[in-house]
mmCIF file of the N, C-alpha and C atoms, coordinates in Angstrom:
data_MODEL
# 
_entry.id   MODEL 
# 
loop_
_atom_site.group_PDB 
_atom_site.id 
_atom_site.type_symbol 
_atom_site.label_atom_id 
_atom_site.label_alt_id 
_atom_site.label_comp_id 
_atom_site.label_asym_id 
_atom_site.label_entity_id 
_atom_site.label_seq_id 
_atom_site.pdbx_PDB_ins_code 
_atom_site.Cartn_x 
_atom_site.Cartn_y 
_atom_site.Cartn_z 
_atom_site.occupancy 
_atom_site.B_iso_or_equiv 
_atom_site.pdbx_formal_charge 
_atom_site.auth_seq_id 
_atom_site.auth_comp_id 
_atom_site.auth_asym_id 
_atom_site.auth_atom_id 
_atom_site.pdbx_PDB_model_num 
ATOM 1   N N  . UNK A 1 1  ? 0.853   -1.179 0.000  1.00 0.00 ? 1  UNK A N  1 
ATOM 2   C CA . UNK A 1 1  ? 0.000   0.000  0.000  1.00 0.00 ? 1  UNK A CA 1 
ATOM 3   C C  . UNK A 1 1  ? 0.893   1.233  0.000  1.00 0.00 ? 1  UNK A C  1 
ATOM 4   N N  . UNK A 1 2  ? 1.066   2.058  -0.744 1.00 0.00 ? 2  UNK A N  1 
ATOM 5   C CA . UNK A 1 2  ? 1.581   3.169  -1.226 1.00 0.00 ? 2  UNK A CA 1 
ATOM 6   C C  . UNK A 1 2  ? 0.881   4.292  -0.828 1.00 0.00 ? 2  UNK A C  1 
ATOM 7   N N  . UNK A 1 3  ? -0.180  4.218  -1.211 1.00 0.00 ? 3  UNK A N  1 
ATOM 8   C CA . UNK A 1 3  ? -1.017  5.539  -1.398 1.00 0.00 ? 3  UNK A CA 1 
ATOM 9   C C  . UNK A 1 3  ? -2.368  5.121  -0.043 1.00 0.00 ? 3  UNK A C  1 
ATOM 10  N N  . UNK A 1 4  ? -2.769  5.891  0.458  1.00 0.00 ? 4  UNK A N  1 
ATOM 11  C CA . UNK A 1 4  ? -3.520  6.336  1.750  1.00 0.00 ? 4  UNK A CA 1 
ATOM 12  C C  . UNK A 1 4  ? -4.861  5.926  1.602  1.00 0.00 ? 4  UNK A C  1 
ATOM 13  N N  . UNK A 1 5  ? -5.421  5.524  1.873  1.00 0.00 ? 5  UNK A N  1 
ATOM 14  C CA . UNK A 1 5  ? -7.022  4.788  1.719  1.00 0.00 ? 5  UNK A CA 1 
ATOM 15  C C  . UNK A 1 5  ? -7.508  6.587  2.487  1.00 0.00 ? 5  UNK A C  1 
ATOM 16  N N  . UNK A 1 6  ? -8.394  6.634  1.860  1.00 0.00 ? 6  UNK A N  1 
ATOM 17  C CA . UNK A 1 6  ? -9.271  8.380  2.268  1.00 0.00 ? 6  UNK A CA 1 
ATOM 18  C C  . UNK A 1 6  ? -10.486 7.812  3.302  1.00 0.00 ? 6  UNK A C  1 
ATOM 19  N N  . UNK A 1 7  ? -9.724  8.427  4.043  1.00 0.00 ? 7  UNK A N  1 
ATOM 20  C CA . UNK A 1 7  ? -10.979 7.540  5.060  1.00 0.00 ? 7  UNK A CA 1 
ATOM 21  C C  . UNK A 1 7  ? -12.552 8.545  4.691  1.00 0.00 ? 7  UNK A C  1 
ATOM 22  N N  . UNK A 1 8  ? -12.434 9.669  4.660  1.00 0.00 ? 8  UNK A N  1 
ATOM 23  C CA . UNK A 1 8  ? -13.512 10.833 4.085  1.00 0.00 ? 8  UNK A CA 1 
ATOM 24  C C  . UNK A 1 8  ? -12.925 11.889 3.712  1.00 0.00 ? 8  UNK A C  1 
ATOM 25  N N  . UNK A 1 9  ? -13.911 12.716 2.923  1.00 0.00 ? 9  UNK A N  1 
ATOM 26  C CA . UNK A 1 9  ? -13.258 13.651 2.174  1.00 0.00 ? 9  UNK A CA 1 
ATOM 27  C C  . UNK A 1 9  ? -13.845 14.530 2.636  1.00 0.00 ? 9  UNK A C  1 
ATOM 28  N N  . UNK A 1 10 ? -13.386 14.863 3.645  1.00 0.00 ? 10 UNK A N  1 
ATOM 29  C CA . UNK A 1 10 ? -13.981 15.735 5.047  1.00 0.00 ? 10 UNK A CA 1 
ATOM 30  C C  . UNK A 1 10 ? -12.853 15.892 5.896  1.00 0.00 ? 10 UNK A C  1 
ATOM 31  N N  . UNK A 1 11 ? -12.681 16.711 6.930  1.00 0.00 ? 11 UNK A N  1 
ATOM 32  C CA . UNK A 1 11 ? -11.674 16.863 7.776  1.00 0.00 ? 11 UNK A CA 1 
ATOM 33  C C  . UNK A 1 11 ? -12.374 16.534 9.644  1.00 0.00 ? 11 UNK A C  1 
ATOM 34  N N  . UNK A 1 12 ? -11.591 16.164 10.129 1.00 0.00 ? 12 UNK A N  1 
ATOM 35  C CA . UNK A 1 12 ? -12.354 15.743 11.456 1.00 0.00 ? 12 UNK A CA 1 
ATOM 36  C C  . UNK A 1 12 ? -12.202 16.443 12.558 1.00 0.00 ? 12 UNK A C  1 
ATOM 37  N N  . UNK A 1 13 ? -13.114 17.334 12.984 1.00 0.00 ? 13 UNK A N  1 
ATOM 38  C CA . UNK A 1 13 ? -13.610 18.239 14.054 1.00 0.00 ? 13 UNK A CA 1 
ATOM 39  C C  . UNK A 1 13 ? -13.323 17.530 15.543 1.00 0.00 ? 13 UNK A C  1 
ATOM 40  N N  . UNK A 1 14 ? -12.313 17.753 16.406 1.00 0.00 ? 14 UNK A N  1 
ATOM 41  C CA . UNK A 1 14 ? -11.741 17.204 17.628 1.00 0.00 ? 14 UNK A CA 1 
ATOM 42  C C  . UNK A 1 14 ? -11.565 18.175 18.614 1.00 0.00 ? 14 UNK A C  1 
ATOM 43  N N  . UNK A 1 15 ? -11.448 17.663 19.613 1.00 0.00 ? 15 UNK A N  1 
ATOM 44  C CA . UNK A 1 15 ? -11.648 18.594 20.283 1.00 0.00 ? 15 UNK A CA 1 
ATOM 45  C C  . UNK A 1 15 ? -9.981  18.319 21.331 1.00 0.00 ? 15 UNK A C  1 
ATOM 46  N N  . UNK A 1 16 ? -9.242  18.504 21.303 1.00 0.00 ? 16 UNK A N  1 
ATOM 47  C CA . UNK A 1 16 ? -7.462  18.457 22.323 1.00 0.00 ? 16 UNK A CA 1 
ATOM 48  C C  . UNK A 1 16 ? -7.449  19.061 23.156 1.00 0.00 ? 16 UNK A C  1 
ATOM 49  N N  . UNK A 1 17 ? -7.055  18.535 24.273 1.00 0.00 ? 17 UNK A N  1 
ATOM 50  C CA . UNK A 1 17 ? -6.394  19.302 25.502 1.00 0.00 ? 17 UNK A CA 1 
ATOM 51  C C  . UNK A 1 17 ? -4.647  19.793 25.168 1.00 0.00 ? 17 UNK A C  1 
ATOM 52  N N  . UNK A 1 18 ? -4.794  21.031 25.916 1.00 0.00 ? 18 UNK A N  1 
ATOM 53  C CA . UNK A 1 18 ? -3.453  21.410 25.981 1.00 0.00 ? 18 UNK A CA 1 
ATOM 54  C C  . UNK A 1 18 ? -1.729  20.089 26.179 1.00 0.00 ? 18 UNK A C  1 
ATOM 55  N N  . UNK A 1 19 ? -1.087  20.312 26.316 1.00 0.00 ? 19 UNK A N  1 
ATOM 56  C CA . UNK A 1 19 ? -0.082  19.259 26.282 1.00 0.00 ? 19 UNK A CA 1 
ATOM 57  C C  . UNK A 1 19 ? -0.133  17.737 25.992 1.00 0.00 ? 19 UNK A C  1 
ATOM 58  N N  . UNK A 1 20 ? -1.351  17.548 25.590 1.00 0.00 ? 20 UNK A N  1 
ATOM 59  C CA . UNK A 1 20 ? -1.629  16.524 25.705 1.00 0.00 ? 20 UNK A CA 1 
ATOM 60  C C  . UNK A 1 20 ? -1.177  15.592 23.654 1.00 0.00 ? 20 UNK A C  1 
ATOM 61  N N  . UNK A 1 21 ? -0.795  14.287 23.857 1.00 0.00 ? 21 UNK A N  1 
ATOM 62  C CA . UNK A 1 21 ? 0.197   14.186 22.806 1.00 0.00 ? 21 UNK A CA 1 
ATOM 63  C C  . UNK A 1 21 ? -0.984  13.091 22.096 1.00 0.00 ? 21 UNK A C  1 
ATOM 64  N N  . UNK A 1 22 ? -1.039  12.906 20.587 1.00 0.00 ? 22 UNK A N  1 
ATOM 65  C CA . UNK A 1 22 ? -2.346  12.198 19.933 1.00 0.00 ? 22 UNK A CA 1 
ATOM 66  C C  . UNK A 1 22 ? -1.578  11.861 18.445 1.00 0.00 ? 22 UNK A C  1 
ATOM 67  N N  . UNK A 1 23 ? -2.264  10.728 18.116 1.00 0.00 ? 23 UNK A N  1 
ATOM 68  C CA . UNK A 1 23 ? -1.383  10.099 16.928 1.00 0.00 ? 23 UNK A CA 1 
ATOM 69  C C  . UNK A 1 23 ? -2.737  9.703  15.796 1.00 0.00 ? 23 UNK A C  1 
ATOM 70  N N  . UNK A 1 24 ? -1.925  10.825 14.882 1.00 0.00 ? 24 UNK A N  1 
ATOM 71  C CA . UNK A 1 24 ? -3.181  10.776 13.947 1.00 0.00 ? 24 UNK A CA 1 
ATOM 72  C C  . UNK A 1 24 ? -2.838  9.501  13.073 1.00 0.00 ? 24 UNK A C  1 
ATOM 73  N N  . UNK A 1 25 ? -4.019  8.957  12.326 1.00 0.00 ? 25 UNK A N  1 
ATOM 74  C CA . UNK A 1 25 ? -3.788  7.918  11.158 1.00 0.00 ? 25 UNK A CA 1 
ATOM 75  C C  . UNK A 1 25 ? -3.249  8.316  9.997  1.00 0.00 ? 25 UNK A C  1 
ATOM 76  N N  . UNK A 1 26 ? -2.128  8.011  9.652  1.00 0.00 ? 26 UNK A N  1 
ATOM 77  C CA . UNK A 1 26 ? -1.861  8.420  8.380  1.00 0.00 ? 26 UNK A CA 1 
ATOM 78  C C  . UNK A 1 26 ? -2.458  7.730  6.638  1.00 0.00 ? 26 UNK A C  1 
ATOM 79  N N  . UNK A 1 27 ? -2.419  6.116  7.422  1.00 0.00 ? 27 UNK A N  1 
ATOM 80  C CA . UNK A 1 27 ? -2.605  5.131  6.249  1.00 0.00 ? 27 UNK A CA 1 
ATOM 81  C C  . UNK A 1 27 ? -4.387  5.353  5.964  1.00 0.00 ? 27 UNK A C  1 
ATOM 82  N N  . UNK A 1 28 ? -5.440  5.901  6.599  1.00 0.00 ? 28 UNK A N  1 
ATOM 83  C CA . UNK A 1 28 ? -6.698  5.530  6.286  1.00 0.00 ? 28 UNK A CA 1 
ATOM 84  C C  . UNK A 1 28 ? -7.645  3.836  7.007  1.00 0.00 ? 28 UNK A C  1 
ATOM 85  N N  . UNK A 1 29 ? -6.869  3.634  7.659  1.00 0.00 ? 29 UNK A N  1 
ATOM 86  C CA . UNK A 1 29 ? -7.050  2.456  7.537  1.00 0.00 ? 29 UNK A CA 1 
ATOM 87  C C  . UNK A 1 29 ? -7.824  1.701  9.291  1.00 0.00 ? 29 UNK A C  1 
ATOM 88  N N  . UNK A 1 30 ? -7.595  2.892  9.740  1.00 0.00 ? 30 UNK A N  1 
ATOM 89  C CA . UNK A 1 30 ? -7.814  2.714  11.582 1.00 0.00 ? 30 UNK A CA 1 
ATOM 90  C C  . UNK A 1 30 ? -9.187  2.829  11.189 1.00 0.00 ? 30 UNK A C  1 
ATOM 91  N N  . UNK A 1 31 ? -9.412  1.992  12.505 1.00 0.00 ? 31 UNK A N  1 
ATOM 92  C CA . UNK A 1 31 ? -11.050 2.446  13.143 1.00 0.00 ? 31 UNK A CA 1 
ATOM 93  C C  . UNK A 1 31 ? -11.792 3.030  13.684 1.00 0.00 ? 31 UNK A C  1 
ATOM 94  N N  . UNK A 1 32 ? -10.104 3.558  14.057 1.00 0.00 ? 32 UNK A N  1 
ATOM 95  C CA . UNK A 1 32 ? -10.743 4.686  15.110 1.00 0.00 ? 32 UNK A CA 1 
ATOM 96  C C  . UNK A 1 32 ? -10.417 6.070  14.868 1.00 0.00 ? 32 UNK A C  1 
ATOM 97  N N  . UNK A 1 33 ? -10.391 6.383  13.574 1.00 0.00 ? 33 UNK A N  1 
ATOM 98  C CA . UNK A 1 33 ? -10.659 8.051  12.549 1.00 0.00 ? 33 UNK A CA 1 
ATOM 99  C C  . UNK A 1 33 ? -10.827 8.965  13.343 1.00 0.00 ? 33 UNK A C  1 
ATOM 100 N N  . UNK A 1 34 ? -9.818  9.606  13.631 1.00 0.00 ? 34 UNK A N  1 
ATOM 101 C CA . UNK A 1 34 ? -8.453  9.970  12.977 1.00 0.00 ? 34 UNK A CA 1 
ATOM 102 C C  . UNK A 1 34 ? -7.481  9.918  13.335 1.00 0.00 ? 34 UNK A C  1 
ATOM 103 N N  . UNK A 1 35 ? -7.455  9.103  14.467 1.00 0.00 ? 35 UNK A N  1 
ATOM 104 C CA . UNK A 1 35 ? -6.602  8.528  15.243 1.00 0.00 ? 35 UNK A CA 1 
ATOM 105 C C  . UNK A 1 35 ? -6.365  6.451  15.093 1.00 0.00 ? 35 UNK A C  1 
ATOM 106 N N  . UNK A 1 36 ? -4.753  6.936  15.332 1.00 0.00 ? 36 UNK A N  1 
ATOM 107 C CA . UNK A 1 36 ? -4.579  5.168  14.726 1.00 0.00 ? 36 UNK A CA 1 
ATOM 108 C C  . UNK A 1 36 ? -4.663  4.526  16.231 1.00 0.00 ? 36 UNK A C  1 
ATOM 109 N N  . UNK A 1 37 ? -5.162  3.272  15.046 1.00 0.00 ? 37 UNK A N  1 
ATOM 110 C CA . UNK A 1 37 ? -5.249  2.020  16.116 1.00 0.00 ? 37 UNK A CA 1 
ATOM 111 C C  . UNK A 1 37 ? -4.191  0.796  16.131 1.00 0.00 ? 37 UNK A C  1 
ATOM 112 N N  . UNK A 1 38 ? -3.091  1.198  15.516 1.00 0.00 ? 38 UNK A N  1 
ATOM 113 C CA . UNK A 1 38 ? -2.543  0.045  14.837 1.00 0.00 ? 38 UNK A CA 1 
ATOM 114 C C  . UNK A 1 38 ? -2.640  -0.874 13.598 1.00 0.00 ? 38 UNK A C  1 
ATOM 115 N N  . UNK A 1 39 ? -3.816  -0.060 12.621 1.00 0.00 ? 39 UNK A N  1 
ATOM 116 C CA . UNK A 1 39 ? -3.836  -0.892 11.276 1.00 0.00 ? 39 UNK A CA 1 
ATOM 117 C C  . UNK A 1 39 ? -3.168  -1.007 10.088 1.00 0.00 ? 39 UNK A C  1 
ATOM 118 N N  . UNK A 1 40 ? -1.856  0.577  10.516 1.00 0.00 ? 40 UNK A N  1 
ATOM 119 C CA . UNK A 1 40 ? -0.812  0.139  9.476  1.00 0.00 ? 40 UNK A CA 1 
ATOM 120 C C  . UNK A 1 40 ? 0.336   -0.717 9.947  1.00 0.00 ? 40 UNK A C  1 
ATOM 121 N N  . UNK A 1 41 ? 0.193   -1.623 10.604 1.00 0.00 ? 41 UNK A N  1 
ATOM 122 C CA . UNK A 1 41 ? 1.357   -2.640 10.663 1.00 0.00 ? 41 UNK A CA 1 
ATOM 123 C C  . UNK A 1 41 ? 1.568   -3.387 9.195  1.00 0.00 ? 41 UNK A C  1 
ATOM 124 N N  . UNK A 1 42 ? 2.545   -3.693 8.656  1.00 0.00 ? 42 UNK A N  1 
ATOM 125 C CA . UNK A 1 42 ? 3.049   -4.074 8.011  1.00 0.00 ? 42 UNK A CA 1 
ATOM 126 C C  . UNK A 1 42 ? 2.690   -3.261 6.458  1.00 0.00 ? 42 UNK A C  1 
ATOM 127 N N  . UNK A 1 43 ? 2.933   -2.235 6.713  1.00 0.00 ? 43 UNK A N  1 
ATOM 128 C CA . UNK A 1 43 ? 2.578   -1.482 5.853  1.00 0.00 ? 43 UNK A CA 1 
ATOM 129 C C  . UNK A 1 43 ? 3.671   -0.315 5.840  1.00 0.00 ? 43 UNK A C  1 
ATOM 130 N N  . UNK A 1 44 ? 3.905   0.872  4.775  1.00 0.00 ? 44 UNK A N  1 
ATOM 131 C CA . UNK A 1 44 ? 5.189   1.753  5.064  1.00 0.00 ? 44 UNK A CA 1 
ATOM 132 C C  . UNK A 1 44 ? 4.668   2.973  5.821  1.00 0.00 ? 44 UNK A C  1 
ATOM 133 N N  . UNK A 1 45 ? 3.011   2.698  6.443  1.00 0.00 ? 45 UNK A N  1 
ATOM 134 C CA . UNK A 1 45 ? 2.802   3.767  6.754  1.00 0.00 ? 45 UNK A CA 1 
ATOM 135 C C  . UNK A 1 45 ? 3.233   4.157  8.804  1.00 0.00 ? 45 UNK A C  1 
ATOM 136 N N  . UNK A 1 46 ? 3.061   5.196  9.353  1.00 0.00 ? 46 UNK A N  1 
ATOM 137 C CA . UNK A 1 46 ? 2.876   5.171  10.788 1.00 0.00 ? 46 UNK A CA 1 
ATOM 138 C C  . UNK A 1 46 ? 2.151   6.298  11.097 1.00 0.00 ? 46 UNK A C  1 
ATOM 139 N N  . UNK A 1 47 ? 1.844   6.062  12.422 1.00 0.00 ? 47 UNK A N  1 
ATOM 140 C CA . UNK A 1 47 ? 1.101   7.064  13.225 1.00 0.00 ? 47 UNK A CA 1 
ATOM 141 C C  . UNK A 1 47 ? 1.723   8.536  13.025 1.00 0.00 ? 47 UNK A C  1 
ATOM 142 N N  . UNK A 1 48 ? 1.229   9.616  12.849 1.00 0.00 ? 48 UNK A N  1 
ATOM 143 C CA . UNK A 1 48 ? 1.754   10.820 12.846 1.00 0.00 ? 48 UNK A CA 1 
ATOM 144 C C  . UNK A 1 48 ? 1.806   11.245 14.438 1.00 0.00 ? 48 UNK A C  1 
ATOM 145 N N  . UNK A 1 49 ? 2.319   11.879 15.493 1.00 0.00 ? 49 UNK A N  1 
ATOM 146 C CA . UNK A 1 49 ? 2.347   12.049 16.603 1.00 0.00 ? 49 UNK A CA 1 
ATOM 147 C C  . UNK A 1 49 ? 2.253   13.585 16.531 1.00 0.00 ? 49 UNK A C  1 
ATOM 148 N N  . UNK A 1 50 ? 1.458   14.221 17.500 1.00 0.00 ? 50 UNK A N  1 
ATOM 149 C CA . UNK A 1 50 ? 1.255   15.893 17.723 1.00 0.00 ? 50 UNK A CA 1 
ATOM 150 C C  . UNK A 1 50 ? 1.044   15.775 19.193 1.00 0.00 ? 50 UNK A C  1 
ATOM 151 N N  . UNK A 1 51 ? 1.572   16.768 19.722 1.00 0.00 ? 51 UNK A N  1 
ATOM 152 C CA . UNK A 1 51 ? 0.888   17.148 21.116 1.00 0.00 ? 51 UNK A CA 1 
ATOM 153 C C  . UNK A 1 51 ? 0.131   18.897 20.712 1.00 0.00 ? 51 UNK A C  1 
ATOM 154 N N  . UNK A 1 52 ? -0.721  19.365 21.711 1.00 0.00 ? 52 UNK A N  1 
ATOM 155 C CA . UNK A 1 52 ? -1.926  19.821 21.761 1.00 0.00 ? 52 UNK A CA 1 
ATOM 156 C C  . UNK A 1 52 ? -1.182  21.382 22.139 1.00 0.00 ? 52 UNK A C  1 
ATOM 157 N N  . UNK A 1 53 ? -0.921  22.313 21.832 1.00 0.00 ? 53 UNK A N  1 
ATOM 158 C CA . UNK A 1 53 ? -0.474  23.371 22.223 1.00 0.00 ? 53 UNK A CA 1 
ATOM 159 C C  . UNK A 1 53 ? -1.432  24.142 23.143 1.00 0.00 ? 53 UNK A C  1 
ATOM 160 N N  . UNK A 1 54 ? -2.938  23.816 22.854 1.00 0.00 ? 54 UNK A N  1 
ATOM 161 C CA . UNK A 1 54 ? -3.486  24.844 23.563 1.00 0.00 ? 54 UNK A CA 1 
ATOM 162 C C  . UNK A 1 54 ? -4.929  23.653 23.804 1.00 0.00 ? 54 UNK A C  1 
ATOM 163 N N  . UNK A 1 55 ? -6.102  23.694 24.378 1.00 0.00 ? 55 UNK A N  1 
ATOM 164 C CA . UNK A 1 55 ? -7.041  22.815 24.851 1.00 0.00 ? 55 UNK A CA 1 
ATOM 165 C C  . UNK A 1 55 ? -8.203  23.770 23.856 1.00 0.00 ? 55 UNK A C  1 
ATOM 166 N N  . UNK A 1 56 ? -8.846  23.444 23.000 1.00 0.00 ? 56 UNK A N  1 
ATOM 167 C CA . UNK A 1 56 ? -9.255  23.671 21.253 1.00 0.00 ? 56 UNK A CA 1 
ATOM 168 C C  . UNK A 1 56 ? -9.914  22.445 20.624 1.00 0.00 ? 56 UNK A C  1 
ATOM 169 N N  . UNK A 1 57 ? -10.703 23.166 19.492 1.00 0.00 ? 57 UNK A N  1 
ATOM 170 C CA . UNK A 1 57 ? -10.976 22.231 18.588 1.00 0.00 ? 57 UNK A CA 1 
ATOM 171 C C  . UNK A 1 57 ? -9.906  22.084 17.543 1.00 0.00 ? 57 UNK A C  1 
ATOM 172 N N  . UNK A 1 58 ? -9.861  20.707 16.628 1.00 0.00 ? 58 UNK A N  1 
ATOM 173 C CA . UNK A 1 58 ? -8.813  21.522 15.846 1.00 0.00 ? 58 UNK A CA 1 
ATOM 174 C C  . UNK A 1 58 ? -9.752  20.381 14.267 1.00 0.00 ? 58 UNK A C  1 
ATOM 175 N N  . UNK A 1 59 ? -9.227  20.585 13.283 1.00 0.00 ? 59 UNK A N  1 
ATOM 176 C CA . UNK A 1 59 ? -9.736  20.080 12.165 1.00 0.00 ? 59 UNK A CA 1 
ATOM 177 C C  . UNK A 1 59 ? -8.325  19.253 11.717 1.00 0.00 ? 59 UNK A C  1 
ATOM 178 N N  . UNK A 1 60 ? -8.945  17.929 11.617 1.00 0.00 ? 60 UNK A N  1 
ATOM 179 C CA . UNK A 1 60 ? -8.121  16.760 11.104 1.00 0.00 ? 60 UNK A CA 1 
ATOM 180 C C  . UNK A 1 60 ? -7.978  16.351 10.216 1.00 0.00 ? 60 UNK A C  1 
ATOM 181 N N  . UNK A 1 61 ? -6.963  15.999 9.559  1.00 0.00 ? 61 UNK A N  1 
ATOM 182 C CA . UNK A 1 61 ? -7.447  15.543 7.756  1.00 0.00 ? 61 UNK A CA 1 
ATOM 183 C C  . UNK A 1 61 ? -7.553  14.140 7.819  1.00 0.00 ? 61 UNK A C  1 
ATOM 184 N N  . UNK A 1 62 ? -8.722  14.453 7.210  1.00 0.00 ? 62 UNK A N  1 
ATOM 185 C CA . UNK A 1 62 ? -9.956  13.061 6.756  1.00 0.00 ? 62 UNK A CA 1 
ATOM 186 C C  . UNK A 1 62 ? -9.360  12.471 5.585  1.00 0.00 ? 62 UNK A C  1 
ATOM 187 N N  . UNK A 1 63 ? -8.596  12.635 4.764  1.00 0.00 ? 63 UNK A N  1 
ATOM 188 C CA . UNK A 1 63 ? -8.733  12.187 3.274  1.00 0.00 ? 63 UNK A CA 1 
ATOM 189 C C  . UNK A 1 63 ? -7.256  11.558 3.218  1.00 0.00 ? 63 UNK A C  1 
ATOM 190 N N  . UNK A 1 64 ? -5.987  11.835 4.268  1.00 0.00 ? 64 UNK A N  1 
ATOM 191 C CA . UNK A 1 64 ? -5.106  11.769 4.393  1.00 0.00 ? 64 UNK A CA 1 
ATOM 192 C C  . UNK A 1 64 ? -3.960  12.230 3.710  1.00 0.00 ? 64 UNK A C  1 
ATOM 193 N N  . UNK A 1 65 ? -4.182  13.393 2.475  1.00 0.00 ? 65 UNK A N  1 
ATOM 194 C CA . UNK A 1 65 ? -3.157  13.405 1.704  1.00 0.00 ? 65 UNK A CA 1 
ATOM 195 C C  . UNK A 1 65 ? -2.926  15.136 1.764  1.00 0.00 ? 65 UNK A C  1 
ATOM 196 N N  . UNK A 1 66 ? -3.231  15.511 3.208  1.00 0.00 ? 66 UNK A N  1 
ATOM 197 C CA . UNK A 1 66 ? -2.731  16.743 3.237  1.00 0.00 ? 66 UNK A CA 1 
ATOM 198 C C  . UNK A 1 66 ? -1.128  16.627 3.276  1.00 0.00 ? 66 UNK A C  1 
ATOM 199 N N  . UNK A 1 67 ? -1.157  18.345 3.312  1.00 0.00 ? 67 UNK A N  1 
ATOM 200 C CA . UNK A 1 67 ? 0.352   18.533 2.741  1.00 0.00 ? 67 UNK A CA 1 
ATOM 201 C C  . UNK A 1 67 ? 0.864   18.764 4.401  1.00 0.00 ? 67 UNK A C  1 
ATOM 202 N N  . UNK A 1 68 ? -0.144  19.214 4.953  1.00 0.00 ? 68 UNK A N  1 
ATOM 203 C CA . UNK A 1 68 ? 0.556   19.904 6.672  1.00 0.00 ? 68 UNK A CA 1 
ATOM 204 C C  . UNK A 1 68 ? -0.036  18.503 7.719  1.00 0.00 ? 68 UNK A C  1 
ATOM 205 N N  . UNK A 1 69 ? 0.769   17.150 7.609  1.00 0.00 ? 69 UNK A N  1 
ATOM 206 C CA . UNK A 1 69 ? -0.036  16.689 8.528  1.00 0.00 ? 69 UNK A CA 1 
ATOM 207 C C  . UNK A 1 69 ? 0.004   16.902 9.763  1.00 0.00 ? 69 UNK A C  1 
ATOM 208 N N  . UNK A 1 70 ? -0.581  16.874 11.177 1.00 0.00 ? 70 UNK A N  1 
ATOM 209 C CA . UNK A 1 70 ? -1.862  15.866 10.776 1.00 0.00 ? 70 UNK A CA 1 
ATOM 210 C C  . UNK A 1 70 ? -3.224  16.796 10.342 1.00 0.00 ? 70 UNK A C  1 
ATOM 211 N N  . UNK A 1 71 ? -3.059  18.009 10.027 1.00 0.00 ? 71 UNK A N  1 
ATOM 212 C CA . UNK A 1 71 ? -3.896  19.228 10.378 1.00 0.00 ? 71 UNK A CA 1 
ATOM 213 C C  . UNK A 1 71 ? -4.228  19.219 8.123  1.00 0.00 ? 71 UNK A C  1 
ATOM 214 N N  . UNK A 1 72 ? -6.050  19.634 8.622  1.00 0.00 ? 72 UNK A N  1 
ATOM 215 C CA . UNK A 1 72 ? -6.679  19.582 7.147  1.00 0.00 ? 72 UNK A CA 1 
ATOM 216 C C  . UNK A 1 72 ? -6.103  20.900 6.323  1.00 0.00 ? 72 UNK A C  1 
ATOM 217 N N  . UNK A 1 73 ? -5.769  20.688 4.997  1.00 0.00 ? 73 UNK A N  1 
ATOM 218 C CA . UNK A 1 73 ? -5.093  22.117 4.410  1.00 0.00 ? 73 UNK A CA 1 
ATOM 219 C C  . UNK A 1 73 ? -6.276  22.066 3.099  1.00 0.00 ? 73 UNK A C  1 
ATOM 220 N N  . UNK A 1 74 ? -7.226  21.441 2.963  1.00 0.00 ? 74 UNK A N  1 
ATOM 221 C CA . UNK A 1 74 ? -8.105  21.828 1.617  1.00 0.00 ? 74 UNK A CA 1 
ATOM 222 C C  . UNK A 1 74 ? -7.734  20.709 0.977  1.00 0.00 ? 74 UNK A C  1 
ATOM 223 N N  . UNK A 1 75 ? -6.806  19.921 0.794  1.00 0.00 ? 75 UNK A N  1 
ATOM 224 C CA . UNK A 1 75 ? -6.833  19.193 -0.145 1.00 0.00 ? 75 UNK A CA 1 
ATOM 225 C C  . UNK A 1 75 ? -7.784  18.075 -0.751 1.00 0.00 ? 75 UNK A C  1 
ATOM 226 N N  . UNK A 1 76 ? -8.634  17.745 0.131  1.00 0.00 ? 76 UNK A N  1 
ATOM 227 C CA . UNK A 1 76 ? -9.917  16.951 -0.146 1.00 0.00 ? 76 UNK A CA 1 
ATOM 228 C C  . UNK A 1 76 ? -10.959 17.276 -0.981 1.00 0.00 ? 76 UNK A C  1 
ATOM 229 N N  . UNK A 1 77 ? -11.200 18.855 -1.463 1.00 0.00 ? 77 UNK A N  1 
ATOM 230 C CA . UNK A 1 77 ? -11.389 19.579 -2.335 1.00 0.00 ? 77 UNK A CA 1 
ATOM 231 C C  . UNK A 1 77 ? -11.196 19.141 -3.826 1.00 0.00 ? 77 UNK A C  1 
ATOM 232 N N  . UNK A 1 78 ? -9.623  18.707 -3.652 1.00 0.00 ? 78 UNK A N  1 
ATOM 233 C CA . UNK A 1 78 ? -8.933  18.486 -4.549 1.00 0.00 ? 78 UNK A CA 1 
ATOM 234 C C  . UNK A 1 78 ? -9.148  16.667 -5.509 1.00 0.00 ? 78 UNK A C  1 
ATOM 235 N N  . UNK A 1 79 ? -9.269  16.036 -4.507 1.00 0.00 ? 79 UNK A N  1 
ATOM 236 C CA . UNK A 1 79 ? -9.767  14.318 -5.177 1.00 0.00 ? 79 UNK A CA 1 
ATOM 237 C C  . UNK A 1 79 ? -10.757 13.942 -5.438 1.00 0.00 ? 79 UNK A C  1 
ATOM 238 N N  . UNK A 1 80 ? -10.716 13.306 -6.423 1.00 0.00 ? 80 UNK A N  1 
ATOM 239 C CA . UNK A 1 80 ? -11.507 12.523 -7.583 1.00 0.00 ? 80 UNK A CA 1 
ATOM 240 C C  . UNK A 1 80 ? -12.494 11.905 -6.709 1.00 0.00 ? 80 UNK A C  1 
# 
């Protein structure tokens, strides 16, 4: 798997606490959107890791092929 399964072509509305550290899905493939569960094992993909600068909503990319991960930049706009 090369390319990112789009989990939606939507971005995901979350809500973070300050310092607090969260591992987005990169591969599409978790169950638990937008955060991984471990479903890219054996795959070239991994968890993206962020901690929370401030306690906020923040918008997640759903489609996985933003350019700023783990944070949505429009690009879902952009696919077929």
């Amino acid at each position: 798997m090369s390319e990112p399964k789009v989990a939606q072509k939507s971005p995901y509305a979350v809500n973070v606490e300050k310092g607090k550290t969260y591992y987005w899905c990169s591969c599409g493939q978790s169950e638990k959107q937008p955060f991984c569960s471990g479903a890219h094992k054996g795959t070239s993909f991994a968890p993206v890791a962020f901690v929370a600068e401030e306690t906020k909503q923040v918008h997640l990319c759903g489609c996985k092929h933003t350019a700023k991960p783990p944070f949505c930049d429009g690009t879902h706009a952009k696919l077929k």
